[in-house]
N, C-alpha and C positions, 0 to 999 in steps of 0.2 A: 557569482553573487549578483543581484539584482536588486538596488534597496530604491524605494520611491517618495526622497524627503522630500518635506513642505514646509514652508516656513510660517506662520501667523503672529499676533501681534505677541510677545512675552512666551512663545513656543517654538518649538521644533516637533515636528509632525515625521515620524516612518511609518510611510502607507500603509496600510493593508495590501497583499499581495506579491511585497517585499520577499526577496528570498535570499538567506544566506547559508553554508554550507557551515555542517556541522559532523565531527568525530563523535559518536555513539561511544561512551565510556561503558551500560551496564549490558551486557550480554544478557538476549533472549529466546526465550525458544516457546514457542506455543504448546509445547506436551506439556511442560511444569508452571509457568507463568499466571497471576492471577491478576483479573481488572485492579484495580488502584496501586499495584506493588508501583514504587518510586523507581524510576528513572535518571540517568544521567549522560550529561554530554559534552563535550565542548568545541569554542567557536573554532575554526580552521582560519579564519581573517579577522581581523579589526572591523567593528562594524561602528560607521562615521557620519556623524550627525551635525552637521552647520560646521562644519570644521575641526567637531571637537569627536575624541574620540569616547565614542557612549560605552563600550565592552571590548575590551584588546581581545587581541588572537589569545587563545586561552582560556576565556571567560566560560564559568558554568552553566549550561543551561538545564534547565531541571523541568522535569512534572512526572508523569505518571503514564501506566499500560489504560487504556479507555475501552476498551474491549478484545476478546480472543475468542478468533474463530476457533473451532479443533476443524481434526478433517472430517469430510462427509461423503457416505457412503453414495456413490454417485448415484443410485439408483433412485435416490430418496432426494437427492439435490434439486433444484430449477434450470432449467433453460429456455431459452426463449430464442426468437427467430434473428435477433439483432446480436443478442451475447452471450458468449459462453459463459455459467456462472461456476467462479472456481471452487472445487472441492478440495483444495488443501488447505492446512489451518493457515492464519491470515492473523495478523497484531497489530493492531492500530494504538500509536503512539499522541498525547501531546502534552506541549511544551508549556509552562504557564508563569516562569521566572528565568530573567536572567542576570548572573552574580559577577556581577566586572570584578577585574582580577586586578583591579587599579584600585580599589579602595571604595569605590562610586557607589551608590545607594543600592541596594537591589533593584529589578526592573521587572515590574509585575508582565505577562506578556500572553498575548492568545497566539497559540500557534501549532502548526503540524508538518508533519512531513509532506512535500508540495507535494501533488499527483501528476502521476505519468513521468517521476524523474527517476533514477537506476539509483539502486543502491551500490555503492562502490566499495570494493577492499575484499578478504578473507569473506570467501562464505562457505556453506555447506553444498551436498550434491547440485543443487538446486540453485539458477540465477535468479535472484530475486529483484525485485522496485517497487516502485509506489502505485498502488493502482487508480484510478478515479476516483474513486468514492475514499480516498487516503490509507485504505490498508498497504502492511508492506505482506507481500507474498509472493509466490513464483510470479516470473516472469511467463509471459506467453510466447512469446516467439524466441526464448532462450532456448540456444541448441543442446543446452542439457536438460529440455525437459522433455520428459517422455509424459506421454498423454494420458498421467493416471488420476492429472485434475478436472479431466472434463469432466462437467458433470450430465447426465442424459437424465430422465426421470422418465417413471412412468408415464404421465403425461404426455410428455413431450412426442412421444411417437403418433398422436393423434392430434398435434398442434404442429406448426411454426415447419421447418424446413421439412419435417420426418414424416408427415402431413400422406406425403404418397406411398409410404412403405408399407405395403398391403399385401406385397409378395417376397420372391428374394432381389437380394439383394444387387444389384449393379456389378459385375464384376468388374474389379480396377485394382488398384494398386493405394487408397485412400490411407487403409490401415487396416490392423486385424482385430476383430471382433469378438470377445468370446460368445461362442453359438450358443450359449443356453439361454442368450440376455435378447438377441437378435429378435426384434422386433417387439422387444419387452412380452417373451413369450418361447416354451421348451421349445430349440430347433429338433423336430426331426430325422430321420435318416432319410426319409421322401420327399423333405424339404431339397427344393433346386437350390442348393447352395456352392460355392466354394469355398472350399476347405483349405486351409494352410499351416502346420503346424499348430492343429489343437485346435483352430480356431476358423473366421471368416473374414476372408477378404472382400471387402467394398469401396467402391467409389460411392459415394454417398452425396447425390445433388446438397448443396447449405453448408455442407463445412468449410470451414477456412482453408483457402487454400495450401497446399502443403501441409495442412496439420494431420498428423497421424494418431489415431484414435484404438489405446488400446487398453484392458482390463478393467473394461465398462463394469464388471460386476467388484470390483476391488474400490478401497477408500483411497481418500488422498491421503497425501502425505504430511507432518508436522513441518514445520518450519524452523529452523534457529539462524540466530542475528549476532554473531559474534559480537565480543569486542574489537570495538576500533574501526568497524565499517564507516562508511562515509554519505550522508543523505544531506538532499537539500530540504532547508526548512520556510516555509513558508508562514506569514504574518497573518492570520483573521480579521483582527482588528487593527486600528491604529493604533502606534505608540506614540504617544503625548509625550514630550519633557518639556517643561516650562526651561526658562533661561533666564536668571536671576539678572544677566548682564543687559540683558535687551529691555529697551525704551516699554516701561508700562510693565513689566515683567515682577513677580512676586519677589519679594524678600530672601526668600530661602530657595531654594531651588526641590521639585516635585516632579513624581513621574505618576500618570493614570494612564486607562485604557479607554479610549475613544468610547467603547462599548465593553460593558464587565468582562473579564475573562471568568469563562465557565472553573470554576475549581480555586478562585484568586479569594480568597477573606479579606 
């Protein structure tokens, strides 16, 4: 947990940037799943405010699915010379209320799963975490991912690393390639290639190292998020609570968001 209060006059401020760790109550899966289906979770820790506790361990946190990737046919995917772009389906979650378990007002809330943190607990074939841009989906350097999310595109072989591939291929040990895809174009039998089981083996200047690149013409894969995994969630905006007790401080005591949360009425 990582929470960054502030204090002002008749308030208590949780930063933006804030991060606390939360148990995933609703189980997901990107094959069945639709944007706005409701969501559920709860806190792992007490999250604590000027000393007072604002949502005990247990508290619900609520919002919604904001977008689903499915998977995509790699061939048809992007890549680019800096990132691999994933082709398996991908769920981007956020949070936008949280319901103390003590009784306390609701707390309207802008929030998502941080980037770049692991998703923890029961999961499916596939290690999954949060990626940059906030989706959760395979992990990339999980040792159970086999390399059916890269995605190559047509493109790509006349851009960014693939740039020199105008003959065969590099022999190495990179990964295997299915040959009909190789060079985004029918391998021949006159093609100088090596062959490996069905397929081509290449050391291929631009990829990652150690990553193994195989069933370029196949899609990715779905994804599913069981119940009860574990992710960190991260703040957007500020959380506001006023504090009835504090010098200058309102009558009644009030919670807002620094800046509206997308989805809050």
């Amino acid at each position: 947990m990582k929470l960054i209060p502030e204090l002002g006059r008749g308030v208590s401020v949780l930063k933006a940037g804030s991060v606390f760790p939360v148990t995933l109550v609703t189980p997901l899966s990107s094959r069945t799943i639709k944007v706005g289906q409701p969501i559920t979770g709860m806190l792992i820790e007490d999250i604590t405010l000027s000393g007072k506790n604002i949502a005990p361990k247990g508290s619900r946190i609520v919002g919604w699915v904001s977008n689903v990737q499915n998977p995509r046919n790699v061939l048809k995917s992007k890549f680019t010379s800096k990132n691999w772009l994933n082709a398996n389906g991908a769920i981007e979650i956020h949070f936008n209320a949280l319901e103390p378990s003590n009784g306390s007002p609701r707390l309207p809330i802008d929030a998502r799963p941080a980037p770049g943190t692991p998703v923890r607990g029961p999961q499916d074939e596939h290690e999954l975490c949060v990626h940059k841009d906030g989706a959760i989906s395979v992990k990339w350097s999980g040792v159970k991912y086999g390399a059916e999310g890269v995605a190559i595109s047509a493109v790509s072989w006349a851009t960014g690393p693939f740039k020199f591939i105008t003959g065969p291929i590099l022999s190495g040990t990179a990964g295997v390639i299915q040959p009909q895809y190789a060079f985004d174009k029918p391998v021949l039998k006159e093609d100088a290639l090596t062959r490996a089981k069905g397929g081509v083996v290449g050391a291929v200047k631009g990829l990652p190292g150690g990553f193994i690149v195989t069933g370029i013409a196949n899609k990715g894969g779905y994804i599913s998020i069981p119940s009860g995994v574990q992710l960190e969630v991260q703040l957007q905006s500020d959380l506001v609570i006023a504090n009835p007790l504090a010098p200058g401080g309102p009558s009644k005591a009030s919670t807002a968001l620094a800046s509206k949360a997308r989805g809050v009425q």
